[in-house]
N, CA, C and O atoms as a GROMACS GRO file, in nm:
protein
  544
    1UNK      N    1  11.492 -21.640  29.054
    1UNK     CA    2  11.557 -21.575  28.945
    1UNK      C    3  11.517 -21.648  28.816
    1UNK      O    4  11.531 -21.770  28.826
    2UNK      N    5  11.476 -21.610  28.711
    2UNK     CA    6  11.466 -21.614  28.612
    2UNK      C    7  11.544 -21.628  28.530
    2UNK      O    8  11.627 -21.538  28.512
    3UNK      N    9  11.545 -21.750  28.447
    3UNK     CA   10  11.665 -21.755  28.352
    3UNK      C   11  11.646 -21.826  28.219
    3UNK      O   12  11.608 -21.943  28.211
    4UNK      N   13  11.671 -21.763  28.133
    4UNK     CA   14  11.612 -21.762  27.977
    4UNK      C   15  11.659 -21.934  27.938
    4UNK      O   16  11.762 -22.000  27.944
    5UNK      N   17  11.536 -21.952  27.902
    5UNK     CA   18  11.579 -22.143  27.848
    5UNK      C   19  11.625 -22.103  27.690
    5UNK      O   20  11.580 -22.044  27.592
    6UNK      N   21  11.740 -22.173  27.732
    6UNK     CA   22  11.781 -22.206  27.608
    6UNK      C   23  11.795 -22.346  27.517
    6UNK      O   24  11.884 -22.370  27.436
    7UNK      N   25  11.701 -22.415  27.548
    7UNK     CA   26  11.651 -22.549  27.518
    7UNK      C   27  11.585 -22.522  27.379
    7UNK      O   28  11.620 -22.574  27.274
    8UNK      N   29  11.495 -22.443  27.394
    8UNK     CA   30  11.397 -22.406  27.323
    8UNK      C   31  11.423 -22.260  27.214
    8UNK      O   32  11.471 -22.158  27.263
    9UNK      N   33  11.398 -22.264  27.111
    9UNK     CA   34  11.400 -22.140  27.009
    9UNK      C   35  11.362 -22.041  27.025
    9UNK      O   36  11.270 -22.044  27.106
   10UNK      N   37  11.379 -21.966  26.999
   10UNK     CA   38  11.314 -21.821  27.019
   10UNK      C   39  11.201 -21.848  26.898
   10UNK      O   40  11.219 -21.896  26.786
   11UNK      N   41  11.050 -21.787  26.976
   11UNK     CA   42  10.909 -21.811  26.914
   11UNK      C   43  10.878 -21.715  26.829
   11UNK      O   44  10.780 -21.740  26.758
   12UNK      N   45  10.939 -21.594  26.810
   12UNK     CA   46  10.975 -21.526  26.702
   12UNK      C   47  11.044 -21.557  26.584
   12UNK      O   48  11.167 -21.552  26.586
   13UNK      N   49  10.992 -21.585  26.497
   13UNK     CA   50  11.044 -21.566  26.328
   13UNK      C   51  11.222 -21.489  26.346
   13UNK      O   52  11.242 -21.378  26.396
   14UNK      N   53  11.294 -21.550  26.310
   14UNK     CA   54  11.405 -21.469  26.293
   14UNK      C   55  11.403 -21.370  26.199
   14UNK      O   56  11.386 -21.420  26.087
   15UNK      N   57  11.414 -21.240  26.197
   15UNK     CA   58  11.351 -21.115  26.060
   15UNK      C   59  11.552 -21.107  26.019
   15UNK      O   60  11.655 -21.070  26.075
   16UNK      N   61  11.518 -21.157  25.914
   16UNK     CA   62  11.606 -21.124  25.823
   16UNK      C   63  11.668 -21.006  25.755
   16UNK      O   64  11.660 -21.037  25.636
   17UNK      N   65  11.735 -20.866  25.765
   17UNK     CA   66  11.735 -20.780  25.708
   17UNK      C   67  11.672 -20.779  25.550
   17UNK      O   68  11.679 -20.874  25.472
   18UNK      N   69  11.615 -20.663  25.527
   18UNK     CA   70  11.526 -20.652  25.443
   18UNK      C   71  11.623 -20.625  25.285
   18UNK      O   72  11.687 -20.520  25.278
   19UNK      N   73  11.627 -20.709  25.184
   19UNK     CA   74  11.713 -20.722  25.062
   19UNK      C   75  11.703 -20.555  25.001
   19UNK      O   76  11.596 -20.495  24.991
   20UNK      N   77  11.822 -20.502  24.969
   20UNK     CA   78  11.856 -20.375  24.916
   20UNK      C   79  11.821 -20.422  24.793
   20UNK      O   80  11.858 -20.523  24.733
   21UNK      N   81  11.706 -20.287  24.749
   21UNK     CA   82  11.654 -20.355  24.608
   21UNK      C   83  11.813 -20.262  24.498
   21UNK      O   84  11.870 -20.154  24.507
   22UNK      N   85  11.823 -20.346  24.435
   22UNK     CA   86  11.913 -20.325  24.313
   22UNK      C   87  11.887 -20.179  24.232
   22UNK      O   88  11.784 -20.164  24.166
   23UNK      N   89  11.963 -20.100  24.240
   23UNK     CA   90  11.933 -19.963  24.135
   23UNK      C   91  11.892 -20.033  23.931
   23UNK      O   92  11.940 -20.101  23.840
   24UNK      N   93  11.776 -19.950  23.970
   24UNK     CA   94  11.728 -20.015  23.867
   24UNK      C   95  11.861 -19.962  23.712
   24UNK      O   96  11.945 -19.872  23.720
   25UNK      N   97  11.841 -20.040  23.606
   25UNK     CA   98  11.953 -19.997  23.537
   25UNK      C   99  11.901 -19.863  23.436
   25UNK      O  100  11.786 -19.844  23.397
   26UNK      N  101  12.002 -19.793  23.412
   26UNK     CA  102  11.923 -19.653  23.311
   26UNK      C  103  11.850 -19.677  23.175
   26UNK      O  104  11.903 -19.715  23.071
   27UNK      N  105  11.709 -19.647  23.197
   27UNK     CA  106  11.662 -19.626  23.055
   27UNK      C  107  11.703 -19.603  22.955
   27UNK      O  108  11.757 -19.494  22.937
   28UNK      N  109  11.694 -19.679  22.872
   28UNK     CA  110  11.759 -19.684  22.704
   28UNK      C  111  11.703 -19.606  22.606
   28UNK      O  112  11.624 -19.668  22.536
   29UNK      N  113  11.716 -19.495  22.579
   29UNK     CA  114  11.674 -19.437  22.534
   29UNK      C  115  11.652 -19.476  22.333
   29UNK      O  116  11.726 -19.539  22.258
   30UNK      N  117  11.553 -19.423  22.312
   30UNK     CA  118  11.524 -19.502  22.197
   30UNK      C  119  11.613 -19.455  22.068
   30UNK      O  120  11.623 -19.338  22.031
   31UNK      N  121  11.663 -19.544  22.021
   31UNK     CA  122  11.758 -19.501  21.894
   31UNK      C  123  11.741 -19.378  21.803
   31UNK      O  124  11.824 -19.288  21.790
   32UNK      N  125  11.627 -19.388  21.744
   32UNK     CA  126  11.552 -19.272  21.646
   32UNK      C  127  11.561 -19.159  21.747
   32UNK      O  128  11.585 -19.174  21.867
   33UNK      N  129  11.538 -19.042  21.684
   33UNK     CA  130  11.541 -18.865  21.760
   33UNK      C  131  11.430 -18.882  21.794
   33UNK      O  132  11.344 -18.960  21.753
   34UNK      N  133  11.431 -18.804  21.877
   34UNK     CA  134  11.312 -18.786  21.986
   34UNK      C  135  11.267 -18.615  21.898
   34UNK      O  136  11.332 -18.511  21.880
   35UNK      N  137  11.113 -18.661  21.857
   35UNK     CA  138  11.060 -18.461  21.796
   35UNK      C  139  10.997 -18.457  21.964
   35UNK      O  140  10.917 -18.535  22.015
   36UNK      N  141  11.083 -18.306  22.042
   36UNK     CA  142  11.015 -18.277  22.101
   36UNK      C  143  10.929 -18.165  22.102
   36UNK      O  144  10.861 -18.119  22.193
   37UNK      N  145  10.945 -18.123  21.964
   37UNK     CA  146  10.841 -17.991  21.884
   37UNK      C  147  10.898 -17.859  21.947
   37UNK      O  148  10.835 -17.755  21.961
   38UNK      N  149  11.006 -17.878  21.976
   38UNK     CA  150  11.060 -17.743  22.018
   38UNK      C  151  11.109 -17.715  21.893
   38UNK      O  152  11.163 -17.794  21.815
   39UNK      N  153  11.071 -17.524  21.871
   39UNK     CA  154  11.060 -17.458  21.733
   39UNK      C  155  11.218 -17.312  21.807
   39UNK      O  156  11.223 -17.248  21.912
   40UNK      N  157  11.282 -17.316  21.726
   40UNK     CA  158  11.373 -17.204  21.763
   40UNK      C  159  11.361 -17.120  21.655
   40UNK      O  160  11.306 -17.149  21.548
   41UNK      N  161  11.425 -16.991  21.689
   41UNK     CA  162  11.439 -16.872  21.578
   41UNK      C  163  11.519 -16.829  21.585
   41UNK      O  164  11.508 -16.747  21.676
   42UNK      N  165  11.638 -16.824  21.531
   42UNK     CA  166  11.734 -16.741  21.525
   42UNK      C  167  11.733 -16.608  21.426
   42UNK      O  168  11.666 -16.606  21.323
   43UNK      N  169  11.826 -16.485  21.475
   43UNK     CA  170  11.793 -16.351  21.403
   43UNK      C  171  11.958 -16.299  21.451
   43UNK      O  172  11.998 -16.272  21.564
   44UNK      N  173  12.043 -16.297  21.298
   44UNK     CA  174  12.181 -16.233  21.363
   44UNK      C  175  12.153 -16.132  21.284
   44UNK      O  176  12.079 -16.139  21.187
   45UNK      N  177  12.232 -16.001  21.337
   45UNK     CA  178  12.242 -15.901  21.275
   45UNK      C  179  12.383 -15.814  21.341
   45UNK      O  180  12.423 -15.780  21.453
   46UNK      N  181  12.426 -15.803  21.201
   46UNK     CA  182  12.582 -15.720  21.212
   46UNK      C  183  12.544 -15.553  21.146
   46UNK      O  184  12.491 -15.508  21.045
   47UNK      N  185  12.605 -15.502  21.263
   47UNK     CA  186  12.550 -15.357  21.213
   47UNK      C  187  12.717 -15.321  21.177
   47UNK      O  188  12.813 -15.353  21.247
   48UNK      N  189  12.721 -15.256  21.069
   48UNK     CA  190  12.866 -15.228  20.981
   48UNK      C  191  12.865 -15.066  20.973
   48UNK      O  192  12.763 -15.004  21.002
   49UNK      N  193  13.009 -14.988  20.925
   49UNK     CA  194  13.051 -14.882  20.894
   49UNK      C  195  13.131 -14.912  20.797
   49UNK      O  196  13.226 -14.991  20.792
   50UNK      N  197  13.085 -14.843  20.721
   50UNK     CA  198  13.198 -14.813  20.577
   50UNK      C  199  13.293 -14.708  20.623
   50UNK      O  200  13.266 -14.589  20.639
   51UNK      N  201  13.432 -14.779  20.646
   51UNK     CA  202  13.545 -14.730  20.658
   51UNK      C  203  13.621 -14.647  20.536
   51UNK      O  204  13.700 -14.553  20.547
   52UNK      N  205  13.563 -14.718  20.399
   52UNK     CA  206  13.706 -14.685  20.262
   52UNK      C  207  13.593 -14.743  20.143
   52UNK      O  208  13.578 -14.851  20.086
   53UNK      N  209  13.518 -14.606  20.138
   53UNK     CA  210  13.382 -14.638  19.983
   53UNK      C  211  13.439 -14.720  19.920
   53UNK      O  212  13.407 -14.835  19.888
   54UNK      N  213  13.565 -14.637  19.890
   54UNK     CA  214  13.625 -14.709  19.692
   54UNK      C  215  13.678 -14.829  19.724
   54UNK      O  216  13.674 -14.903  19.626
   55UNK      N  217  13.721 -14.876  19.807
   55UNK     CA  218  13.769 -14.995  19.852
   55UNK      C  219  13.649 -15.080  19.844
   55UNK      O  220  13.654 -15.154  19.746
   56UNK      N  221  13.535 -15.096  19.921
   56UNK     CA  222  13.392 -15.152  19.950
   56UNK      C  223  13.350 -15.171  19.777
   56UNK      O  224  13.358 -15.277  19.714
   57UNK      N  225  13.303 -15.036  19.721
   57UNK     CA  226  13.252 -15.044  19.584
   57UNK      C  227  13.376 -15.139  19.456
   57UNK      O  228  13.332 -15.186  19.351
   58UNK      N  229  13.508 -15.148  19.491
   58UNK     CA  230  13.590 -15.210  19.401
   58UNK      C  231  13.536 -15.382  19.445
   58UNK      O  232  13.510 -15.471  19.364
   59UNK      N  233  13.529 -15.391  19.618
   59UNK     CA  234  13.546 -15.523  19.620
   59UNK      C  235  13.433 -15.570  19.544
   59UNK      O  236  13.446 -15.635  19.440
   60UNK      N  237  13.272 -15.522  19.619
   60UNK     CA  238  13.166 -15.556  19.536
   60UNK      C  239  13.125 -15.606  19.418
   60UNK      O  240  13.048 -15.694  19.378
   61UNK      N  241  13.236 -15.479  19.349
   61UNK     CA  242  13.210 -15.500  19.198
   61UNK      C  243  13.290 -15.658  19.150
   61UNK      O  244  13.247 -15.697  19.042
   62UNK      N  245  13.366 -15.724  19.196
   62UNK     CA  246  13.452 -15.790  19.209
   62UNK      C  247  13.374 -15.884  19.250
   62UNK      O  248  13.360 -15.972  19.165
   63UNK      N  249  13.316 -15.902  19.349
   63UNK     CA  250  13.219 -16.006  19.412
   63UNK      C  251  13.101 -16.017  19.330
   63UNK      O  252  13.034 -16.120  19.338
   64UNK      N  253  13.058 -15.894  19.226
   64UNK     CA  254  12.914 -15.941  19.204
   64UNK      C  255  12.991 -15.979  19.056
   64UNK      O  256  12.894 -16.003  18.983
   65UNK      N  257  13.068 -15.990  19.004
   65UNK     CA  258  13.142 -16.090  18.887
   65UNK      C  259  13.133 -16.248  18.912
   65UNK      O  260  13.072 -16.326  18.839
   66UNK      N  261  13.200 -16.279  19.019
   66UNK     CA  262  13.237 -16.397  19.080
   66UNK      C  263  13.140 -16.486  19.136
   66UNK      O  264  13.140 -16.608  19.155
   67UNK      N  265  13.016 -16.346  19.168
   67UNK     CA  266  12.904 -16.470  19.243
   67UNK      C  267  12.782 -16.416  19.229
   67UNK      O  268  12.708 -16.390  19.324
   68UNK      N  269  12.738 -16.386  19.032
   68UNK     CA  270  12.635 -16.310  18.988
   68UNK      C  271  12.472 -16.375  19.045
   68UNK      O  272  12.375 -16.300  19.033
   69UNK      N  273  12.454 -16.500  19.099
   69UNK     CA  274  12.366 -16.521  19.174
   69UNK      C  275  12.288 -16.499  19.277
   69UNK      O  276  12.168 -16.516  19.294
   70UNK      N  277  12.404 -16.445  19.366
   70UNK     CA  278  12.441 -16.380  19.484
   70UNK      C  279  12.332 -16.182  19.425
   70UNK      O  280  12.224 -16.124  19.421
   71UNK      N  281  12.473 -16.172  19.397
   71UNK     CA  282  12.422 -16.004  19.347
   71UNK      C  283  12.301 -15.989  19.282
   71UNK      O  284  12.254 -15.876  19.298
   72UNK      N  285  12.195 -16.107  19.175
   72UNK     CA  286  12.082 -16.062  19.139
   72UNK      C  287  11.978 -16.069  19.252
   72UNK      O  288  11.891 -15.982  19.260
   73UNK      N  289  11.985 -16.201  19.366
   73UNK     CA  290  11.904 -16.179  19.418
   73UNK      C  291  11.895 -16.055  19.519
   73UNK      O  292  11.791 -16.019  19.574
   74UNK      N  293  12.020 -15.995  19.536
   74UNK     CA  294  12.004 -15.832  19.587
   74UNK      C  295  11.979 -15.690  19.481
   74UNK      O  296  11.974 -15.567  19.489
   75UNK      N  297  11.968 -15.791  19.385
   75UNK     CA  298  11.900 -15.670  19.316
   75UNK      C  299  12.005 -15.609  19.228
   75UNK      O  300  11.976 -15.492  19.201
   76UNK      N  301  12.131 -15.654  19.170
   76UNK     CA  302  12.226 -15.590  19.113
   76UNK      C  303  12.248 -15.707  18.955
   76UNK      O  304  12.234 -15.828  18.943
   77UNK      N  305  12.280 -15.618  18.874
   77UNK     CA  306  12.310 -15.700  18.774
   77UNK      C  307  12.464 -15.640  18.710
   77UNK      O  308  12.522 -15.560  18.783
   78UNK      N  309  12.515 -15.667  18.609
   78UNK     CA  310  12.628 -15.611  18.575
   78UNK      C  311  12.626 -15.460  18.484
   78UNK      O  312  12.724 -15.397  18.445
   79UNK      N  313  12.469 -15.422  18.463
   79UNK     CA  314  12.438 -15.338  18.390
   79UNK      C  315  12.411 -15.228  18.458
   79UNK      O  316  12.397 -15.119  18.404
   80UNK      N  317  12.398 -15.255  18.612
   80UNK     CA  318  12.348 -15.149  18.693
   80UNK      C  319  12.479 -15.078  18.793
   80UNK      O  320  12.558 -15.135  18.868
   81UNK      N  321  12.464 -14.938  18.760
   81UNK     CA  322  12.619 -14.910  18.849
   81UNK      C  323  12.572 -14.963  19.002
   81UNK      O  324  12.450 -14.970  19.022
   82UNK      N  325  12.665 -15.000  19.110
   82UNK     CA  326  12.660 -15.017  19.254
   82UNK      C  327  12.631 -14.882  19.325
   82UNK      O  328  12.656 -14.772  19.275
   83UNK      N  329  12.579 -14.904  19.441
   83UNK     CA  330  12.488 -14.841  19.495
   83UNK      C  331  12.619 -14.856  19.632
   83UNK      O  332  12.685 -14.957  19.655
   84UNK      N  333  12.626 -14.751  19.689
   84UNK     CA  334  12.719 -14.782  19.830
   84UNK      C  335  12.697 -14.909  19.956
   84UNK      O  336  12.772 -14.995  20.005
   85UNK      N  337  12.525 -14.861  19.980
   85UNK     CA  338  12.434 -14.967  20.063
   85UNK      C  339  12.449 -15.067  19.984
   85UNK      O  340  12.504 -15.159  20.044
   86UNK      N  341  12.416 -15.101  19.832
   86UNK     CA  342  12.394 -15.239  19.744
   86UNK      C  343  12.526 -15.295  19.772
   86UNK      O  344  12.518 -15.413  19.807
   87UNK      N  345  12.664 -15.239  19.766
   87UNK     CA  346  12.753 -15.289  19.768
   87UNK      C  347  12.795 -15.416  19.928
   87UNK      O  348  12.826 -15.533  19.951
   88UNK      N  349  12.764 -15.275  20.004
   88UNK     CA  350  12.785 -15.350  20.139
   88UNK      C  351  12.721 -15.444  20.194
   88UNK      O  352  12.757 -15.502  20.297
   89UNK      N  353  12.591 -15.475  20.111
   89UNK     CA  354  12.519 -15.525  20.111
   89UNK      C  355  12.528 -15.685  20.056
   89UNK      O  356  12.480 -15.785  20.110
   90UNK      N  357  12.599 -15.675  19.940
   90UNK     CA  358  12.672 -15.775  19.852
   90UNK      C  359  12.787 -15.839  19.935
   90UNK      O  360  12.802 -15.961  19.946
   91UNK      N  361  12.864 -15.745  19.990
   91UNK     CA  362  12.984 -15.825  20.066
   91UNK      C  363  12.951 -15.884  20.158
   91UNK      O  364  13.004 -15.993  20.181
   92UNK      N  365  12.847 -15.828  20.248
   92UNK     CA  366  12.817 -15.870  20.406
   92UNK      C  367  12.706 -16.047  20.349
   92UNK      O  368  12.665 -16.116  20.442
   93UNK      N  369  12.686 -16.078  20.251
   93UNK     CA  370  12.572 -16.202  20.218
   93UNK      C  371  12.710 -16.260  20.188
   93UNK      O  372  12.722 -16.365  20.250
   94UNK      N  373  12.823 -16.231  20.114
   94UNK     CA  374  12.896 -16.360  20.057
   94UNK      C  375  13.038 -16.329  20.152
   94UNK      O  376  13.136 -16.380  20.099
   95UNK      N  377  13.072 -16.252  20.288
   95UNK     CA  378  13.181 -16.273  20.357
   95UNK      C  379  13.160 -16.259  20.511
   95UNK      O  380  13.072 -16.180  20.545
   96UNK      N  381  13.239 -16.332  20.620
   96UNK     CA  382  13.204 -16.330  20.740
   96UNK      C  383  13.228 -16.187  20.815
   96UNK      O  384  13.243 -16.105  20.724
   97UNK      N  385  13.235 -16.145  20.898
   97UNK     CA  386  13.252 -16.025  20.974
   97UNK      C  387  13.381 -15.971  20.952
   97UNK      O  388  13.411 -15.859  20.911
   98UNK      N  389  13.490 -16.114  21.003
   98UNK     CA  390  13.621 -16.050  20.978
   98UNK      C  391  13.687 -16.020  20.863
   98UNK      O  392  13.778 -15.938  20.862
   99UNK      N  393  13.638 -16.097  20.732
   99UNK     CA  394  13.677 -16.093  20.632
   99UNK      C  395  13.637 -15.924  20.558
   99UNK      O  396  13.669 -15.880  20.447
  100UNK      N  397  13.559 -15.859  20.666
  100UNK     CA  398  13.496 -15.788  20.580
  100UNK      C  399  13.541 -15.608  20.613
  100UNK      O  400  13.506 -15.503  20.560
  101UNK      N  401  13.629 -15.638  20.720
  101UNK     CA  402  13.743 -15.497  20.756
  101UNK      C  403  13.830 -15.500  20.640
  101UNK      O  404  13.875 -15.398  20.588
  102UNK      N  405  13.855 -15.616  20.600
  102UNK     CA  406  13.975 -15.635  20.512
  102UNK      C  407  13.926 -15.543  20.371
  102UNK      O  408  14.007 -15.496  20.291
  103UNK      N  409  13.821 -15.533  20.364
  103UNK     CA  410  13.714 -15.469  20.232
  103UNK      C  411  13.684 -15.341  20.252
  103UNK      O  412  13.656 -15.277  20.150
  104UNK      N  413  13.682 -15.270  20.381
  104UNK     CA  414  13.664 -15.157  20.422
  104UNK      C  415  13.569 -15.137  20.483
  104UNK      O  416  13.536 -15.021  20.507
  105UNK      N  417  13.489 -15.254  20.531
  105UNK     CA  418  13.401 -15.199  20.627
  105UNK      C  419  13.472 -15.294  20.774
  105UNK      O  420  13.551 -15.388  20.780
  106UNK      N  421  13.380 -15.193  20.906
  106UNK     CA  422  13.412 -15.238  21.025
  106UNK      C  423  13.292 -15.256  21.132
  106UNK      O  424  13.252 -15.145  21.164
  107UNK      N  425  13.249 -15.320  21.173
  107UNK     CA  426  13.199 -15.427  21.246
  107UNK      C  427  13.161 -15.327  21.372
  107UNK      O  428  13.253 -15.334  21.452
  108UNK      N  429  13.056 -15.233  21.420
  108UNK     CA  430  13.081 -15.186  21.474
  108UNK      C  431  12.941 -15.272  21.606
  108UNK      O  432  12.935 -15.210  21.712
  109UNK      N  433  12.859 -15.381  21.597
  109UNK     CA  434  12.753 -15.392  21.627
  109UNK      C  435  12.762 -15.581  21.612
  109UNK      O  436  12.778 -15.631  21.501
  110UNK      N  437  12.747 -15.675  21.748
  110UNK     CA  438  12.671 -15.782  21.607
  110UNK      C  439  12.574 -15.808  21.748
  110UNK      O  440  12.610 -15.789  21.864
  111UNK      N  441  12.444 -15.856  21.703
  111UNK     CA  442  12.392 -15.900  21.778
  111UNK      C  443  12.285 -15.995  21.726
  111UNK      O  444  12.233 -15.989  21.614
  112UNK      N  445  12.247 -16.125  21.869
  112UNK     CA  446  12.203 -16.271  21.808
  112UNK      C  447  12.097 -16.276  21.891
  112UNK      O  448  12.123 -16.262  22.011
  113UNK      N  449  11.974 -16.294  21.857
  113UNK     CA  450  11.854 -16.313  21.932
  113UNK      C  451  11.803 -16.423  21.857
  113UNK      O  452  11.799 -16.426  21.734
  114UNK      N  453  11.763 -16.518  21.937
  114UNK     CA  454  11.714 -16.640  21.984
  114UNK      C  455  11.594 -16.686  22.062
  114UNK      O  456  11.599 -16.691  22.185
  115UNK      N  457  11.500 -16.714  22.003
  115UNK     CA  458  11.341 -16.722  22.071
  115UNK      C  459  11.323 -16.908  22.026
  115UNK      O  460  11.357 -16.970  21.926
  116UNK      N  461  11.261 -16.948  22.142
  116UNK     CA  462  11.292 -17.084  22.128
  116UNK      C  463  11.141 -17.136  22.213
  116UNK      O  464  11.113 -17.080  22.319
  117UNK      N  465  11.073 -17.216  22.174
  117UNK     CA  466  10.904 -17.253  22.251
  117UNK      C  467  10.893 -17.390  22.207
  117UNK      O  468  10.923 -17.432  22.095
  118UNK      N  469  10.842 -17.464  22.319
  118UNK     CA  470  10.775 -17.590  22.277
  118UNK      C  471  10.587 -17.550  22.262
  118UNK      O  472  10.532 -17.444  22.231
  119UNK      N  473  10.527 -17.692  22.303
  119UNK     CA  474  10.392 -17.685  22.207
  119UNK      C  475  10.311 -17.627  22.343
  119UNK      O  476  10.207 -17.568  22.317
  120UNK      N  477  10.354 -17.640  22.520
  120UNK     CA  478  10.303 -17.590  22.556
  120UNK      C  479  10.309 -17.488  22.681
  120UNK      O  480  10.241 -17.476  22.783
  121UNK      N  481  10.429 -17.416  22.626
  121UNK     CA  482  10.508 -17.317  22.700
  121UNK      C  483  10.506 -17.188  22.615
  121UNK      O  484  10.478 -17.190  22.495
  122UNK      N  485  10.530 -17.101  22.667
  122UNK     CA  486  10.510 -16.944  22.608
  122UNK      C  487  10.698 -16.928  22.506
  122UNK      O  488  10.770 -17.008  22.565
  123UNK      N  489  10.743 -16.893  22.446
  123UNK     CA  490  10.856 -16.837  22.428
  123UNK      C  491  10.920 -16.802  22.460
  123UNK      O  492  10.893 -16.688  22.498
  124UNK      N  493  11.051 -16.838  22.480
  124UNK     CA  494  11.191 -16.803  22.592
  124UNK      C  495  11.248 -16.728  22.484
  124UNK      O  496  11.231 -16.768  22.369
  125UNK      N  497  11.320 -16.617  22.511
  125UNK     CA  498  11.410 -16.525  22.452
  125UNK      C  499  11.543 -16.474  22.451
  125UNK      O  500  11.537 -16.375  22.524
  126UNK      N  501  11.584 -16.477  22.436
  126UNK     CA  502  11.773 -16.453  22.418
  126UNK      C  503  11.834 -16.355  22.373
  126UNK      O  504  11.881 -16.391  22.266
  127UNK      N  505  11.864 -16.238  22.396
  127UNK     CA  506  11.960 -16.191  22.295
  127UNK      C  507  12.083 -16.125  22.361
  127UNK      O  508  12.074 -16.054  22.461
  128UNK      N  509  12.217 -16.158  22.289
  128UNK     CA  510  12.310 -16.113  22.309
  128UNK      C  511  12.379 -16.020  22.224
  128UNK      O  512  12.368 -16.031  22.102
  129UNK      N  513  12.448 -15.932  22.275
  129UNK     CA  514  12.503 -15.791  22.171
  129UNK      C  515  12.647 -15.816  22.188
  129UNK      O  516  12.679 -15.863  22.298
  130UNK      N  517  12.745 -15.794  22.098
  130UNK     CA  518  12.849 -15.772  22.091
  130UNK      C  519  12.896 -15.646  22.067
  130UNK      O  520  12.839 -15.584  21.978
  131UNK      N  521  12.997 -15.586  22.130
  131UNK     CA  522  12.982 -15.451  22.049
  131UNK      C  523  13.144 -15.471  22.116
  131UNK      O  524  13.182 -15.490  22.232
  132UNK      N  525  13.238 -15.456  21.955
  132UNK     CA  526  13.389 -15.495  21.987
  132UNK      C  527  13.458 -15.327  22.044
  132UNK      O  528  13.411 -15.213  22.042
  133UNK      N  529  13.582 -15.381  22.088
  133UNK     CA  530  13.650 -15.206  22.139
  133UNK      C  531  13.706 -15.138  22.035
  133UNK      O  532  13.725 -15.184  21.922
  134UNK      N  533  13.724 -15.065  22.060
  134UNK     CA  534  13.745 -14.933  21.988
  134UNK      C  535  13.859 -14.965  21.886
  134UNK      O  536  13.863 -14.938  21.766
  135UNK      N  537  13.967 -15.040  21.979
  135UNK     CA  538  14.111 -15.006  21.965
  135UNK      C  539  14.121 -15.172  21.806
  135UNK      O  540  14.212 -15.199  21.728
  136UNK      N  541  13.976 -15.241  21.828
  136UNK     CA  542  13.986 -15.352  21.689
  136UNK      C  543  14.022 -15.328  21.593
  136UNK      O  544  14.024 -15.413  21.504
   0.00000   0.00000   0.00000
């Protein structure tokens, strides 16, 4: 019978489990912005109804007093009567959507398209429509 000496070492290297390497720690990202040359485009457009002319043409006229900068670069001066389109036109550059039922027009449309590309990818595209209910 055979029987293991234990006088003597085992002639094998004892193998040590192998050290769990450490998760390396997270890259620091560099202080300054990163240009990653991504170019976006945005394009909103609110499609409107004139609810109440004389209401629209009073506010206008009212708005292109208050913000004659506004109204020349659409083309209006104080010498020129308002135009129905010029008017709505005037309100919708100097008031937001909701502000602008209050004036007589109503919001019947808005929609936001968004095209967005880096330097070597084709153009991704976006667009979303809003179109509010009836009963707004």
């Amino acid at each position: 019978m055979n029987r293991p000496n234990l006088t003597h070492p085992d002639p094998r290297p004892s193998v040590a489990p192998a050290p769990v390497p450490a998760l390396a720690p997270p890259r620091q990202l560099p202080r300054r912005p990163l240009d990653l040359r991504v170019r976006t485009r945005r394009i909103q457009v609110e499609e409107l109804v004139v609810d109440d002319p004389g209401k629209v043409l009073d506010h206008a006229h009212q708005a292109a007093l208050t913000a004659p900068d506004t109204a020349a670069v659409l083309g209006l001066s104080p010498t020129t009567p308002l135009t129905l389109p010029a008017a709505a036109a005037l309100l919708c550059a100097l008031h937001e959507p909701g502000e602008l039922a209050a004036m007589g027009l109503r919001l019947t449309r808005h929609t936001t398209h968004v095209t967005a590309s880096d330097q070597q990818t084709e153009p991704v595209s976006l667009e979303l429509s809003y179109l509010p209910d009836p009963e707004d």
